[in-house]
PAGU-244880 format. One line per 3 residues: their letters; for each residue x, y, z of N, C-alpha, C, CB. Coordinates in nm, 2 decimals, decimal comma. Glycine has a CB too. Layout:
# PAGU-244880
A> X Y Z X Y Z X Y Z X Y Z | ... .
END
This chain:
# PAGU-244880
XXX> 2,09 0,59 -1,66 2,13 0,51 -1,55 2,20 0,39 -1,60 2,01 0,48 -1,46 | 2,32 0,37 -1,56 2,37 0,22 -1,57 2,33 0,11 -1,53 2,47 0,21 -1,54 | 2,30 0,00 -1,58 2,26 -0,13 -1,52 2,32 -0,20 -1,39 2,27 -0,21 -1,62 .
XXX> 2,24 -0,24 -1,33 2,30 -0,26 -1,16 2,41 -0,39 -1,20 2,14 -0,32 -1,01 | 2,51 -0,38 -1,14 2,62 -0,49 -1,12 2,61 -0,59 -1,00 2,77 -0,42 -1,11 | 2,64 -0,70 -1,01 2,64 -0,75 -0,84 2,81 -0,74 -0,81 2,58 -0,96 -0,81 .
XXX> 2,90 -0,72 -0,90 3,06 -0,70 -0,87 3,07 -0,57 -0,83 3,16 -0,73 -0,99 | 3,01 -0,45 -0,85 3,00 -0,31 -0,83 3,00 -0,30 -0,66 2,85 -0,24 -0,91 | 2,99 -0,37 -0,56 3,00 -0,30 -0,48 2,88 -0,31 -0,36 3,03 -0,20 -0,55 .
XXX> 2,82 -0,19 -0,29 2,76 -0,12 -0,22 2,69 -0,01 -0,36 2,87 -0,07 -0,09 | 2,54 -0,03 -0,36 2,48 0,06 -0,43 2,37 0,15 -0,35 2,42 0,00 -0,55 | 2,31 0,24 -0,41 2,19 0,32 -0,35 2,10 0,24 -0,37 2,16 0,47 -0,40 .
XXX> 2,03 0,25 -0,24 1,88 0,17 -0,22 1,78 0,20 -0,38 1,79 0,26 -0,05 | 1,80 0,35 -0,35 1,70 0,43 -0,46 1,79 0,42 -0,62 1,69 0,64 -0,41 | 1,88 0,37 -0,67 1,90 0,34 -0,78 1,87 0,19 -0,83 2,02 0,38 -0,79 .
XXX> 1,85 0,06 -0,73 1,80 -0,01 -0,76 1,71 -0,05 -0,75 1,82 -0,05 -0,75 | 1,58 0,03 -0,68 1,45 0,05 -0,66 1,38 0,08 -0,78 1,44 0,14 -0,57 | 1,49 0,17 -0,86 1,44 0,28 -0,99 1,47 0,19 -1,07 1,51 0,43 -1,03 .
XXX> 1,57 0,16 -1,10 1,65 0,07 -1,16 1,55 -0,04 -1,23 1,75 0,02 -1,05 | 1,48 -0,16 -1,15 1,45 -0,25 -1,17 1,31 -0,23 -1,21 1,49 -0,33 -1,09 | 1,28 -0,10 -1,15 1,12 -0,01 -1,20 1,00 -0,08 -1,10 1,07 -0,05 -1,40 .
XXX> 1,02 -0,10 -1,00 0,96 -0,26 -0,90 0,90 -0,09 -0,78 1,17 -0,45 -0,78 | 0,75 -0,10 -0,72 0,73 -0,08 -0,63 0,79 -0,11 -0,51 0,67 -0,09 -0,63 | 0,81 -0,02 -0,38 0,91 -0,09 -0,28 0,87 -0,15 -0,21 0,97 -0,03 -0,21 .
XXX> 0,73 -0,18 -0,21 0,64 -0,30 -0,13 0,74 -0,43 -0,19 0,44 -0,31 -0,19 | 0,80 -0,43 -0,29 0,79 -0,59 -0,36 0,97 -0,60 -0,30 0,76 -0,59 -0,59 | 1,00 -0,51 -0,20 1,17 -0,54 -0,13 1,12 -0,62 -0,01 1,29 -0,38 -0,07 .
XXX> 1,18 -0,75 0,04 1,16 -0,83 0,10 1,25 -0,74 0,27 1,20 -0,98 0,01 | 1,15 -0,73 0,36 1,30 -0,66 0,48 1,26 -0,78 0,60 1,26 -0,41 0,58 | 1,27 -0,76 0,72 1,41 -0,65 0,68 1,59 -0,67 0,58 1,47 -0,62 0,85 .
XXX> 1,63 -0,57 0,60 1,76 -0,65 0,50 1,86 -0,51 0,54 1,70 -0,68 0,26 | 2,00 -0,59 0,58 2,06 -0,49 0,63 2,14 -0,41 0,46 2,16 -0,55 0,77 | 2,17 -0,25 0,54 2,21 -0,16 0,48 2,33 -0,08 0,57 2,10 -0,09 0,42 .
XXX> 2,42 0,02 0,48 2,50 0,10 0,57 2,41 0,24 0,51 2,70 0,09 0,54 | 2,44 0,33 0,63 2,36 0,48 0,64 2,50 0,54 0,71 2,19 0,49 0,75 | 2,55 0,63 0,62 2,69 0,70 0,66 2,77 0,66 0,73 2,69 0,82 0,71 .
XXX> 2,76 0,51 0,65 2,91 0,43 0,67 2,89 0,31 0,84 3,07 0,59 0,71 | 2,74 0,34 0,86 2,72 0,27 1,01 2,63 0,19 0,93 2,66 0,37 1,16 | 2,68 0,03 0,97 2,56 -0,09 0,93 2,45 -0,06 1,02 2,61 -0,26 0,97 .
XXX> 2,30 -0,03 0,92 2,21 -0,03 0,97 2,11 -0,17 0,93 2,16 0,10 0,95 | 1,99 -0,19 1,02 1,89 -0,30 0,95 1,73 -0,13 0,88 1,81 -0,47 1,15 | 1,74 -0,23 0,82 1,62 -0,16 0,71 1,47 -0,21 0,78 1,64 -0,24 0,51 .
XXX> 1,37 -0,14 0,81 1,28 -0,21 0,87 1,18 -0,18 0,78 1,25 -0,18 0,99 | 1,15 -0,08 0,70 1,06 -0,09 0,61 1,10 0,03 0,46 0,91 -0,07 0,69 | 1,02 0,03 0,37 1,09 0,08 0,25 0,91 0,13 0,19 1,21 -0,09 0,14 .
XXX> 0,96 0,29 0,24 0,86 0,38 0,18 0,87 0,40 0,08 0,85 0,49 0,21 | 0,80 0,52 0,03 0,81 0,54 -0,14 0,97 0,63 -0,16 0,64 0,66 -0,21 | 0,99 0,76 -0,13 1,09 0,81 -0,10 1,22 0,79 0,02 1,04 0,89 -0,10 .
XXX> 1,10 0,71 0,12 1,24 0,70 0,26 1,24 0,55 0,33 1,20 0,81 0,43 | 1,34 0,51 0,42 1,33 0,42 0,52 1,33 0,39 0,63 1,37 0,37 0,50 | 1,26 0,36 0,68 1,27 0,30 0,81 1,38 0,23 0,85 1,16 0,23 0,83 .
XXX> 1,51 0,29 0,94 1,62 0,22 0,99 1,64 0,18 1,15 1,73 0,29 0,94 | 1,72 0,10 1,19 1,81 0,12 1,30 1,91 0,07 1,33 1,77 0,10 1,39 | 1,99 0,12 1,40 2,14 0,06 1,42 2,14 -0,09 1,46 2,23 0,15 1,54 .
XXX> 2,22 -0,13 1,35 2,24 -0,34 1,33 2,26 -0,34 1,49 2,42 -0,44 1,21 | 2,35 -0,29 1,56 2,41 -0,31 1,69 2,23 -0,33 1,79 2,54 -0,15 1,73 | 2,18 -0,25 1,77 2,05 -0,24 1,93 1,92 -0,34 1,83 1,95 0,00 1,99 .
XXX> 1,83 -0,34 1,89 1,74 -0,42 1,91 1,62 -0,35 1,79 1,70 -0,43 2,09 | 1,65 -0,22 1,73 1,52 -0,18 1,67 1,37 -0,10 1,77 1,48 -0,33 1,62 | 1,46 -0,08 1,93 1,33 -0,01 1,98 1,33 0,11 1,92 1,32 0,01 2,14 .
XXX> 1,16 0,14 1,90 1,10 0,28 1,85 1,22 0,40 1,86 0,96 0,32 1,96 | 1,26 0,39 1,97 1,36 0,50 2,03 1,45 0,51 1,95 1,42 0,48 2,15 | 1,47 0,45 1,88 1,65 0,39 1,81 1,57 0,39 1,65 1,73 0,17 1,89 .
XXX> 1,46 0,43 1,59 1,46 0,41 1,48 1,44 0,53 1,41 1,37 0,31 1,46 | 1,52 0,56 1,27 1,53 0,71 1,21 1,45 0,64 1,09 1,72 0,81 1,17 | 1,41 0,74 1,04 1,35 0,81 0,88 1,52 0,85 0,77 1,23 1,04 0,94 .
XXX> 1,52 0,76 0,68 1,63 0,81 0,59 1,57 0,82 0,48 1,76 0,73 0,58 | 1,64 0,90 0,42 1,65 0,91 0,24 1,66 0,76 0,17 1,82 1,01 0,17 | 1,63 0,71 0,09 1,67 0,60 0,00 1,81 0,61 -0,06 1,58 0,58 -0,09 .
XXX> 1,79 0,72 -0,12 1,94 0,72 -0,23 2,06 0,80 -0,08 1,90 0,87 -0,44 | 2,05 0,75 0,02 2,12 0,77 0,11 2,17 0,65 0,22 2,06 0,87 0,15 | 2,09 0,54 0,18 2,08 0,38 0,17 2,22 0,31 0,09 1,92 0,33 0,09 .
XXX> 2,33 0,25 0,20 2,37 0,14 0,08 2,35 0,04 0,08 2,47 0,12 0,06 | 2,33 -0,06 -0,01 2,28 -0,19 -0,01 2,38 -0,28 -0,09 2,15 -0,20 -0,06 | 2,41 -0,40 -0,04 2,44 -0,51 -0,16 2,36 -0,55 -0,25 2,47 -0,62 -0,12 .
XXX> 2,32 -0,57 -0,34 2,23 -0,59 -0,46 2,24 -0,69 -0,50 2,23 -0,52 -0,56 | 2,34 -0,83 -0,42 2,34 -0,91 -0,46 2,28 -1,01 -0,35 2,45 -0,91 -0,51 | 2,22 -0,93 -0,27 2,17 -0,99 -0,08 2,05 -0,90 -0,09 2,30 -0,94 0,10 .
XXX> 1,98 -0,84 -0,20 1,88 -0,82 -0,16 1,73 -0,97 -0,22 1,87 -0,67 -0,20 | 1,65 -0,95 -0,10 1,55 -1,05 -0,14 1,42 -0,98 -0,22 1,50 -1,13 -0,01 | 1,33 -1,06 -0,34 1,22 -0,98 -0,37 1,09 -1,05 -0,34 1,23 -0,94 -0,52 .
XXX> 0,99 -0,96 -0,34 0,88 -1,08 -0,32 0,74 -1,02 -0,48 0,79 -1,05 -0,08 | 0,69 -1,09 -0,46 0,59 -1,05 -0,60 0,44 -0,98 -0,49 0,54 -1,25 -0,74 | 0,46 -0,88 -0,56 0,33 -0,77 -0,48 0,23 -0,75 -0,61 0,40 -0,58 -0,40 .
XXX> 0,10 -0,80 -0,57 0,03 -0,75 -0,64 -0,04 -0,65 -0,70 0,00 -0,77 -0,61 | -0,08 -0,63 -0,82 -0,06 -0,49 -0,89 -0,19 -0,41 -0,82 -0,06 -0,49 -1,10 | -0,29 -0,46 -0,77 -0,36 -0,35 -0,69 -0,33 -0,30 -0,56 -0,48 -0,38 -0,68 .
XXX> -0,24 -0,30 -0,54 -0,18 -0,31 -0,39 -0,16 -0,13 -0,37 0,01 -0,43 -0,38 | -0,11 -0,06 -0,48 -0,13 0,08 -0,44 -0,18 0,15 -0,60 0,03 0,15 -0,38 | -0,17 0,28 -0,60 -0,25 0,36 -0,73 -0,34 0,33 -0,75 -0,22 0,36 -0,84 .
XXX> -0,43 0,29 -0,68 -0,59 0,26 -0,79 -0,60 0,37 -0,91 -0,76 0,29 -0,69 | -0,56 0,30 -1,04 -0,62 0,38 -1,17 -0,55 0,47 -1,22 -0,74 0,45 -1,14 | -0,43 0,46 -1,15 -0,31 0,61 -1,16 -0,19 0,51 -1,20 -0,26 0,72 -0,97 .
XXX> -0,07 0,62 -1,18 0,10 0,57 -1,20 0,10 0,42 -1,25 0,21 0,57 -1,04 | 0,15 0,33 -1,14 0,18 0,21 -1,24 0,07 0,12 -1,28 0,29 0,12 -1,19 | -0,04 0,13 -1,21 -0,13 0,01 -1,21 -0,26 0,12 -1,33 -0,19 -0,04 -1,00 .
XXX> -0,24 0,17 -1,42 -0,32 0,23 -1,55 -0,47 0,16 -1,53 -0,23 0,18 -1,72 | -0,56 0,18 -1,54 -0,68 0,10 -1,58 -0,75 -0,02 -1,46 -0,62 0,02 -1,71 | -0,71 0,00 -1,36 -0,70 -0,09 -1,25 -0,82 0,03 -1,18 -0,53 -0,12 -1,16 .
XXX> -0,88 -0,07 -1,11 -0,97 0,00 -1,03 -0,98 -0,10 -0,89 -1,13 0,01 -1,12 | -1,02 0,00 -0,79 -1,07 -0,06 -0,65 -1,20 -0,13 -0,62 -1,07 0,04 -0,57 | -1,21 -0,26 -0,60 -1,33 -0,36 -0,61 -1,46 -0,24 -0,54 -1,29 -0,54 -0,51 .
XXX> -1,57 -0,27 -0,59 -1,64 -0,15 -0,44 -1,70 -0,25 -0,36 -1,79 -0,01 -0,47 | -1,71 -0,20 -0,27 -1,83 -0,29 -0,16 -1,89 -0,19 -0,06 -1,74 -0,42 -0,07 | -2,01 -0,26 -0,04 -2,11 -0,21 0,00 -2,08 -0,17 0,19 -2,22 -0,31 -0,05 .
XXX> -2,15 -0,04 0,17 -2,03 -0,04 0,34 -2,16 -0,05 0,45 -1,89 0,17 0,38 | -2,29 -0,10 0,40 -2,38 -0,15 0,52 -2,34 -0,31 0,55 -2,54 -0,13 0,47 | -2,33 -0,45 0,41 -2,32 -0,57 0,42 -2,17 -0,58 0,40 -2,42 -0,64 0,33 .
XXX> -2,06 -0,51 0,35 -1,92 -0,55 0,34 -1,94 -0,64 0,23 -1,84 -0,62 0,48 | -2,04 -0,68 0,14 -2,01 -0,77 0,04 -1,98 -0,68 -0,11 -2,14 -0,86 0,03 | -1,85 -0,74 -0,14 -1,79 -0,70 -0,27 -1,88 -0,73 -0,41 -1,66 -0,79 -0,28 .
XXX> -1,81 -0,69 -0,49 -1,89 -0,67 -0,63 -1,84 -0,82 -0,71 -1,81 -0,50 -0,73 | -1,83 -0,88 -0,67 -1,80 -1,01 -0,70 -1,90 -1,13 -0,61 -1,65 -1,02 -0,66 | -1,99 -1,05 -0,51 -2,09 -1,15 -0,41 -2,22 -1,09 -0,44 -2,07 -1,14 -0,24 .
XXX> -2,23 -0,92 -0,49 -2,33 -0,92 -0,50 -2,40 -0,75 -0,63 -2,38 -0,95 -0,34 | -2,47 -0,77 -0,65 -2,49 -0,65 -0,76 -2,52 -0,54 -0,74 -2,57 -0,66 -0,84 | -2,44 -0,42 -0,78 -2,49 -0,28 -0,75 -2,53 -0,23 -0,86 -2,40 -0,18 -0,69 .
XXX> -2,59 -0,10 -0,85 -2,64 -0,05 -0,97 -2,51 0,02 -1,04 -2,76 0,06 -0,94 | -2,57 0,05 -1,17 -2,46 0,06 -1,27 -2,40 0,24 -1,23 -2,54 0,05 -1,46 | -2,46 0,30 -1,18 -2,40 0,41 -1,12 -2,31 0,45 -1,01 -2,47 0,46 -1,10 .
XXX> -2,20 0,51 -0,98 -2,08 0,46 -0,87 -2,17 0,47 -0,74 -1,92 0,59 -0,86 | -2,20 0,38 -0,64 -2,30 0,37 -0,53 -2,23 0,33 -0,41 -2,41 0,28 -0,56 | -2,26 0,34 -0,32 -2,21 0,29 -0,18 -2,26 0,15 -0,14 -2,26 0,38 -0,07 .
XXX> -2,42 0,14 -0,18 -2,47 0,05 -0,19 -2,48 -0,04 -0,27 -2,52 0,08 -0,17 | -2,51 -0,18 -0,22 -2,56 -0,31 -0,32 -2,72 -0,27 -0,35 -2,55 -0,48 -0,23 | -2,73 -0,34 -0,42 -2,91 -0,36 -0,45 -2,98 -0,38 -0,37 -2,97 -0,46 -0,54 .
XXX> -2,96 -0,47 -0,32 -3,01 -0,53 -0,19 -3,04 -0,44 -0,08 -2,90 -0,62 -0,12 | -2,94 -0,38 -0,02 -2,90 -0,29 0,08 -3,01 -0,15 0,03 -2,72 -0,27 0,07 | -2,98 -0,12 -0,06 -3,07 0,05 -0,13 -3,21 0,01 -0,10 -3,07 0,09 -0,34 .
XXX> -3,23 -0,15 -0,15 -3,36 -0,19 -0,16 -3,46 -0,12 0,00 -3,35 -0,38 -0,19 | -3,35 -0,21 0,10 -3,39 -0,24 0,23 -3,36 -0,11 0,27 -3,33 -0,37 0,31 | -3,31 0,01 0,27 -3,25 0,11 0,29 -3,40 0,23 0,29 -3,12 0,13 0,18 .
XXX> -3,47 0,19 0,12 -3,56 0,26 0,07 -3,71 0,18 0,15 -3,53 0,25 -0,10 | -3,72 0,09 0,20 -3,85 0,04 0,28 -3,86 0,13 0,35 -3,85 -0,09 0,37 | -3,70 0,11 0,46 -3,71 0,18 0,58 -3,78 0,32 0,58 -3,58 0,19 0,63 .
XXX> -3,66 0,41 0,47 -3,71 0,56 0,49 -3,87 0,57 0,43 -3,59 0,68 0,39 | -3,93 0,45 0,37 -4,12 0,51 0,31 -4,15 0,45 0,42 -4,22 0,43 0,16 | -4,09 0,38 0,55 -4,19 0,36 0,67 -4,14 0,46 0,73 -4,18 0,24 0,77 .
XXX> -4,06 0,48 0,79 -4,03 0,64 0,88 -4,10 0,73 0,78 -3,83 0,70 0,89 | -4,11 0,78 0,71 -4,16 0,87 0,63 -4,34 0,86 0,65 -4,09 0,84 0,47 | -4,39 0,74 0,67 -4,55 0,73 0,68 -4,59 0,71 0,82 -4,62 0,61 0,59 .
XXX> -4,46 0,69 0,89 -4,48 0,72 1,08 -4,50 0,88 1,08 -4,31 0,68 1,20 | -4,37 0,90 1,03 -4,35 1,08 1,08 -4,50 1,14 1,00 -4,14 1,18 0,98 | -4,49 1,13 0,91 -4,66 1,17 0,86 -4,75 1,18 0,86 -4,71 1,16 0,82 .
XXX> -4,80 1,07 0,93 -4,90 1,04 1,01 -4,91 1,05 1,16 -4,93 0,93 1,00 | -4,83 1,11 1,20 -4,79 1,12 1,34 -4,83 1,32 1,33 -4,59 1,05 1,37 | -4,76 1,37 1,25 -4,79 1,55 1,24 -4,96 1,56 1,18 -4,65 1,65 1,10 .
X> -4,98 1,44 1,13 -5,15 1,49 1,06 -5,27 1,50 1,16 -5,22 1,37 0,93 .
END
């Protein structure tokens, strides 16, 4: 692939996407583009496609298509970037290698940064297992004592 030019023209969405090696979260939109030669606005920028609609109307639902990227033209010298954080997609995969998803506990919502779980992958905090495990040895000595 040749290095992007800003004198070159009108380029593919998807060669400067690839190009600069940048997730497409990190393209600032909307930001207009042409789509078979008709100025469109860009509304959002999937992994393979975009969200468009004709510059002329307003962007209602009605009016908005699904395109290819490398079917996108863009100025490359009018596009804006923004800095996206590297956990923002792949947990542990493709670009973000060695990255993991914080856990948190889905009874208290407190993260692994507020409070401690056991060293084995858990749903729960300590806390929470703790108070989790009361409960089921009281239900457990109701129901028990209730059939004896």
């Amino acid at each position: 692939m040749e290095p992007i030019d800003a004198e070159q023209g009108p380029i593919s969405l998807f060669h400067v996407l690839s190009e600069r090696d940048l997730p497409p979260e990190a393209l600032a939109v909307p930001l207009p583009a042409a789509w078979r030669g008709v100025p469109v606005i860009v509304r959002a920028v999937l992994e393979r496609t975009a969200v468009v609609f004709p510059a002329a109307t307003g962007g209602n639902p009605e009016e908005r298509s699904l395109v290819q990227l490398d079917q996108l033209m863009v100025a490359a010298e009018r596009l804006r970037w923004r800095k996206v954080p590297a956990y923002s997609r792949n947990w542990g995969e493709g670009r973000y290698p060695g990255l993991h998803r914080p856990r948190q506990c889905i009874r208290c919502r407190h993260g692994e940064l507020d409070v401690e779980f056991p060293p084995a992958r858990s749903s729960f905090c300590r806390g929470c297992r703790r108070q989790l495990s009361r409960e089921w040895r009281a239900r457990r000595k109701t129901t028990g004592a209730a059939a004896a």
